[in-house]
C-alpha positions as CSV (number, residue, x, y, z in Angstrom):
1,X,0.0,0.0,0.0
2,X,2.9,2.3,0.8
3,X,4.4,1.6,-2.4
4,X,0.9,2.6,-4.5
5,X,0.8,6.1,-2.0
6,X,4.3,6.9,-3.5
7,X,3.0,6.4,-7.4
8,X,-0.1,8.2,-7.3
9,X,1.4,10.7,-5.1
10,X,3.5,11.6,-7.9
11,X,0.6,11.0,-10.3
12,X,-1.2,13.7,-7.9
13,X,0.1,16.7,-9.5
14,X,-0.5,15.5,-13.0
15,X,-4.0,14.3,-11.7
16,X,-4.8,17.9,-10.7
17,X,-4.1,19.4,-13.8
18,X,-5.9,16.7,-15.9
19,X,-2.4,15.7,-17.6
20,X,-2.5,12.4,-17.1
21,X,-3.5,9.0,-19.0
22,X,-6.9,7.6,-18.2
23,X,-5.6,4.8,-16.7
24,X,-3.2,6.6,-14.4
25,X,-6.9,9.0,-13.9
26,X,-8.6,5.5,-12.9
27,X,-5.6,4.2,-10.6
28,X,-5.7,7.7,-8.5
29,X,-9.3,8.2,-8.0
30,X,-9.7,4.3,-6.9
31,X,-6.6,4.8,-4.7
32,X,-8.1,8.0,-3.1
33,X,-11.7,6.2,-2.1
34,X,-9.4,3.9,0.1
35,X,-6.2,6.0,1.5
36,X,-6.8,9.1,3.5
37,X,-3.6,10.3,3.3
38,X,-3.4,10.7,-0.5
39,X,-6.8,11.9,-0.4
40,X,-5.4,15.0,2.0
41,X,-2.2,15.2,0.1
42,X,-4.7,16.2,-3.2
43,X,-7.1,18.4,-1.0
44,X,-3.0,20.6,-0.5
45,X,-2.1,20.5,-3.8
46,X,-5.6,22.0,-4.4
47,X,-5.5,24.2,-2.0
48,X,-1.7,25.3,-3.0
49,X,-3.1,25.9,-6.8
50,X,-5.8,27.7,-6.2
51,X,-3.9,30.2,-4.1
52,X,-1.4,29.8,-7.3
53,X,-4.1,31.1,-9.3
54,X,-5.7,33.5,-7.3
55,X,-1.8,35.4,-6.6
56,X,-1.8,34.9,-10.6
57,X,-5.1,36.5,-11.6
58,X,-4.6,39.8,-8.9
59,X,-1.4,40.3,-10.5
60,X,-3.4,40.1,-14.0
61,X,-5.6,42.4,-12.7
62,X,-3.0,44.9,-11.5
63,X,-1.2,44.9,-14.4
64,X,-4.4,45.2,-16.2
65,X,-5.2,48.2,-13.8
66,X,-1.9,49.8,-14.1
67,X,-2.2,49.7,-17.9
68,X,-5.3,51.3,-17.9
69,X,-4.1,53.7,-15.8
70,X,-1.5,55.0,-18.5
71,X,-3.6,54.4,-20.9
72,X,-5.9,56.8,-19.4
73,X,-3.1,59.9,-18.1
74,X,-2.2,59.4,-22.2
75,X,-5.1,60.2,-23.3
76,X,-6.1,63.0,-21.0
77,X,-2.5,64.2,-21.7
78,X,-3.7,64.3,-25.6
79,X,-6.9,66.0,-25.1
80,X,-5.1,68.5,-23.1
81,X,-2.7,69.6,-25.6
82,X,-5.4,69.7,-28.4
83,X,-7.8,71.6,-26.2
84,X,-4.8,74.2,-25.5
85,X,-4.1,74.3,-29.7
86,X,-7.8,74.8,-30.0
87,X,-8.2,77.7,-27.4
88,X,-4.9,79.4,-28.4
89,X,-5.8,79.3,-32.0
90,X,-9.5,80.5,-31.4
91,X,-7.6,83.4,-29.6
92,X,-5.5,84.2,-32.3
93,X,-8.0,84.4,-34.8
94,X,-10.4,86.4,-32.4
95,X,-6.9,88.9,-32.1
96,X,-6.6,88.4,-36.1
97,X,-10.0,89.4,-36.6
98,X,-9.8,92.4,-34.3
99,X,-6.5,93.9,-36.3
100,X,-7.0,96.4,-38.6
101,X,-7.4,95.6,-42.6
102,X,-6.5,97.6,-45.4
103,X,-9.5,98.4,-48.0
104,X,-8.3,99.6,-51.2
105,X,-10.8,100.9,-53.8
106,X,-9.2,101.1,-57.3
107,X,-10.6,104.1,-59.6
108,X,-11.7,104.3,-62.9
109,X,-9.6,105.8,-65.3
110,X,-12.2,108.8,-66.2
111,X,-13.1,109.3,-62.7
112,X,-14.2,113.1,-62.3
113,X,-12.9,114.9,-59.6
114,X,-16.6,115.2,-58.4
115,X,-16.9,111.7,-58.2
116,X,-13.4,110.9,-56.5
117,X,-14.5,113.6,-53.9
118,X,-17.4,111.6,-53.2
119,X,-15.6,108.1,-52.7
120,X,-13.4,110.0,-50.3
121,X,-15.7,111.9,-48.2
122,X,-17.8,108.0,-48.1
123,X,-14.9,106.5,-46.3
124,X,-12.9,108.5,-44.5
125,X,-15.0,108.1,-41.0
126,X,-13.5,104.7,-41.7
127,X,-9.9,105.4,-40.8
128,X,-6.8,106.9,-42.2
129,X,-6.9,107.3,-45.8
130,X,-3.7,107.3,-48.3
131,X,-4.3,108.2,-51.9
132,X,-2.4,106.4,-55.0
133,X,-1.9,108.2,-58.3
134,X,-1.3,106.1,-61.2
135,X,2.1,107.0,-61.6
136,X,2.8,106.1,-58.3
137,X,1.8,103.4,-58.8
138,X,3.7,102.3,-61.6
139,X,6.9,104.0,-59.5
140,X,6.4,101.7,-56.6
141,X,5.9,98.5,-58.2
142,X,9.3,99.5,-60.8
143,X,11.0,100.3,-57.2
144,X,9.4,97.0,-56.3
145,X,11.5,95.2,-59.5
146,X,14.9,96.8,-58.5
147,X,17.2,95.6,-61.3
148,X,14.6,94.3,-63.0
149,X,12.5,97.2,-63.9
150,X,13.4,96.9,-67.4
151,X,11.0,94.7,-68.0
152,X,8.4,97.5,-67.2
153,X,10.0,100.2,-69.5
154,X,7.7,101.8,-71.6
155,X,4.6,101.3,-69.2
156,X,4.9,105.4,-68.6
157,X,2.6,105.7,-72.1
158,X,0.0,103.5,-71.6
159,X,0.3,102.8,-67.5
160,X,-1.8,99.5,-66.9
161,X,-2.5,100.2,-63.2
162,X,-5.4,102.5,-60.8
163,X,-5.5,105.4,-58.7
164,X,-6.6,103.8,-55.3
165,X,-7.4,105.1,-52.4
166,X,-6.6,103.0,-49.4
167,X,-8.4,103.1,-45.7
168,X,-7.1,100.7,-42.9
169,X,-10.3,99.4,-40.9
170,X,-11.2,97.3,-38.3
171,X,-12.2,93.8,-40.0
172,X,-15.9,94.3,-39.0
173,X,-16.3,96.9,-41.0
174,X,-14.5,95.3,-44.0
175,X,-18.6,94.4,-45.6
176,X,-19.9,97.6,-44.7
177,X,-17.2,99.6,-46.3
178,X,-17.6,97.3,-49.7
179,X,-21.0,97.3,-49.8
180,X,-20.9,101.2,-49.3
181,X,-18.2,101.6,-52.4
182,X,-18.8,99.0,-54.4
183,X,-21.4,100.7,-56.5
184,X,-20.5,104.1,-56.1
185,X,-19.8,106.0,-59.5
186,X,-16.2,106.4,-60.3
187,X,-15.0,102.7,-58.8
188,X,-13.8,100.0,-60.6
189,X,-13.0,97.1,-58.0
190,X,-12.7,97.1,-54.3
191,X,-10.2,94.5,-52.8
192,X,-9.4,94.1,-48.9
193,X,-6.9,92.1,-47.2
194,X,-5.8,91.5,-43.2
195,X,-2.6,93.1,-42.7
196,X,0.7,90.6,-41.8
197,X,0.4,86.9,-40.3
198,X,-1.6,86.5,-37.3
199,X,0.4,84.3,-35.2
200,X,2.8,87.1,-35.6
201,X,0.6,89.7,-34.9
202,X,-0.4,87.6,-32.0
203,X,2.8,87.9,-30.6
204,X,3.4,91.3,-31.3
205,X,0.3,92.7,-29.6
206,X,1.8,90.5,-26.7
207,X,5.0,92.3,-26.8
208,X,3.0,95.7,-26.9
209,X,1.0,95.2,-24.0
210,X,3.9,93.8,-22.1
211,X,5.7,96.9,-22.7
């Protein structure tokens, strides 16, 4: 008998883990109706491998927990960021929108006096107005070209560009200056643009209200 204890007490662990032949399956649980002993030595292996298991599945779960955990800092670390680029470009383009435009309203080339007097006195309450002769113009853009001004020689005679008057205005008021001009006898086009980039303008009015 002491003899069969030592086989199927070696056949225990297998037994437990349902490794084992069916006949060794058939020896152990026959041996285990009669000996005591065996039968307690199973009930500790048992016992030792579902403690085993539990240590095994809390550490699962820890890692599982500690994952998550990174998981989750990574994410709110992304949404930070992109809420930050989201509010700090909304600003900048609240600040852009704020800065003052330039308005220019080209003239006809048989605009009367009458008329230019007229497109004048509608938008100076705008802002500051600068005036552009035709010539000047031509003499900007040729200082513009440096050495290569050559290429506009001869433009003197039949000078392709406008008198324009230009108005710098706050961007709000870029439609209602247009939509006052536009049809306005003596214009031929009115163009608009935001003056300089407005990250850098964004920095600069920084700078300005620093100092």
């Amino acid at each position: 008998m002491k003899k069969e204890c030592e086989i199927v007490q070696d056949l225990l662990f297998g037994y437990n883990d349902g490794v084992i032949s069916k006949s060794s399956t058939e020896l152990v649980e026959n041996h285990l109706k009669e000996c005591d002993i065996c039968k307690n030595k199973l009930e500790e292996i048992q016992k030792d491998s579902k403690d085993d298991n539990q240590e095994k599945e809390v550490d699962y779960l820890k890692k599982v927990k500690n994952k998550l955990k990174r998981r989750k800092k990574i994410i709110i670390t992304v949404l930070s960021i992109l809420f930050i680029i989201i509010v700090f470009n909304v600003v900048i383009f609240i600040n852009y929108k704020l800065t003052p435009s330039e308005v220019q309203v080209f003239l006809l080339d048989n605009i009367t006096e009458e008329q230019k007097d007229d497109i004048e006195n509608t938008i100076k309450g705008f802002g500051d107005i600068t005036y552009e002769s035709k010539e000047e113009a031509l003499n900007r853009i040729r200082e513009k070209l440096g050495e290569n001004a050559y290429i506009i020689n001869g433009w003197d005679e039949d000078n392709p560009f406008r008198a324009s008057f230009t108005v710098k205005v706050d961007s709000e008021d870029i439609e209602k200056i247009t939509s006052l001009v536009e049809n306005l006898d003596g214009v031929h086009s009115v163009e608009f643009m935001h003056i300089g980039n407005p990250y850098e303008l964004f920095i600069i009015n920084i700078l300005m209200n620093k100092s």
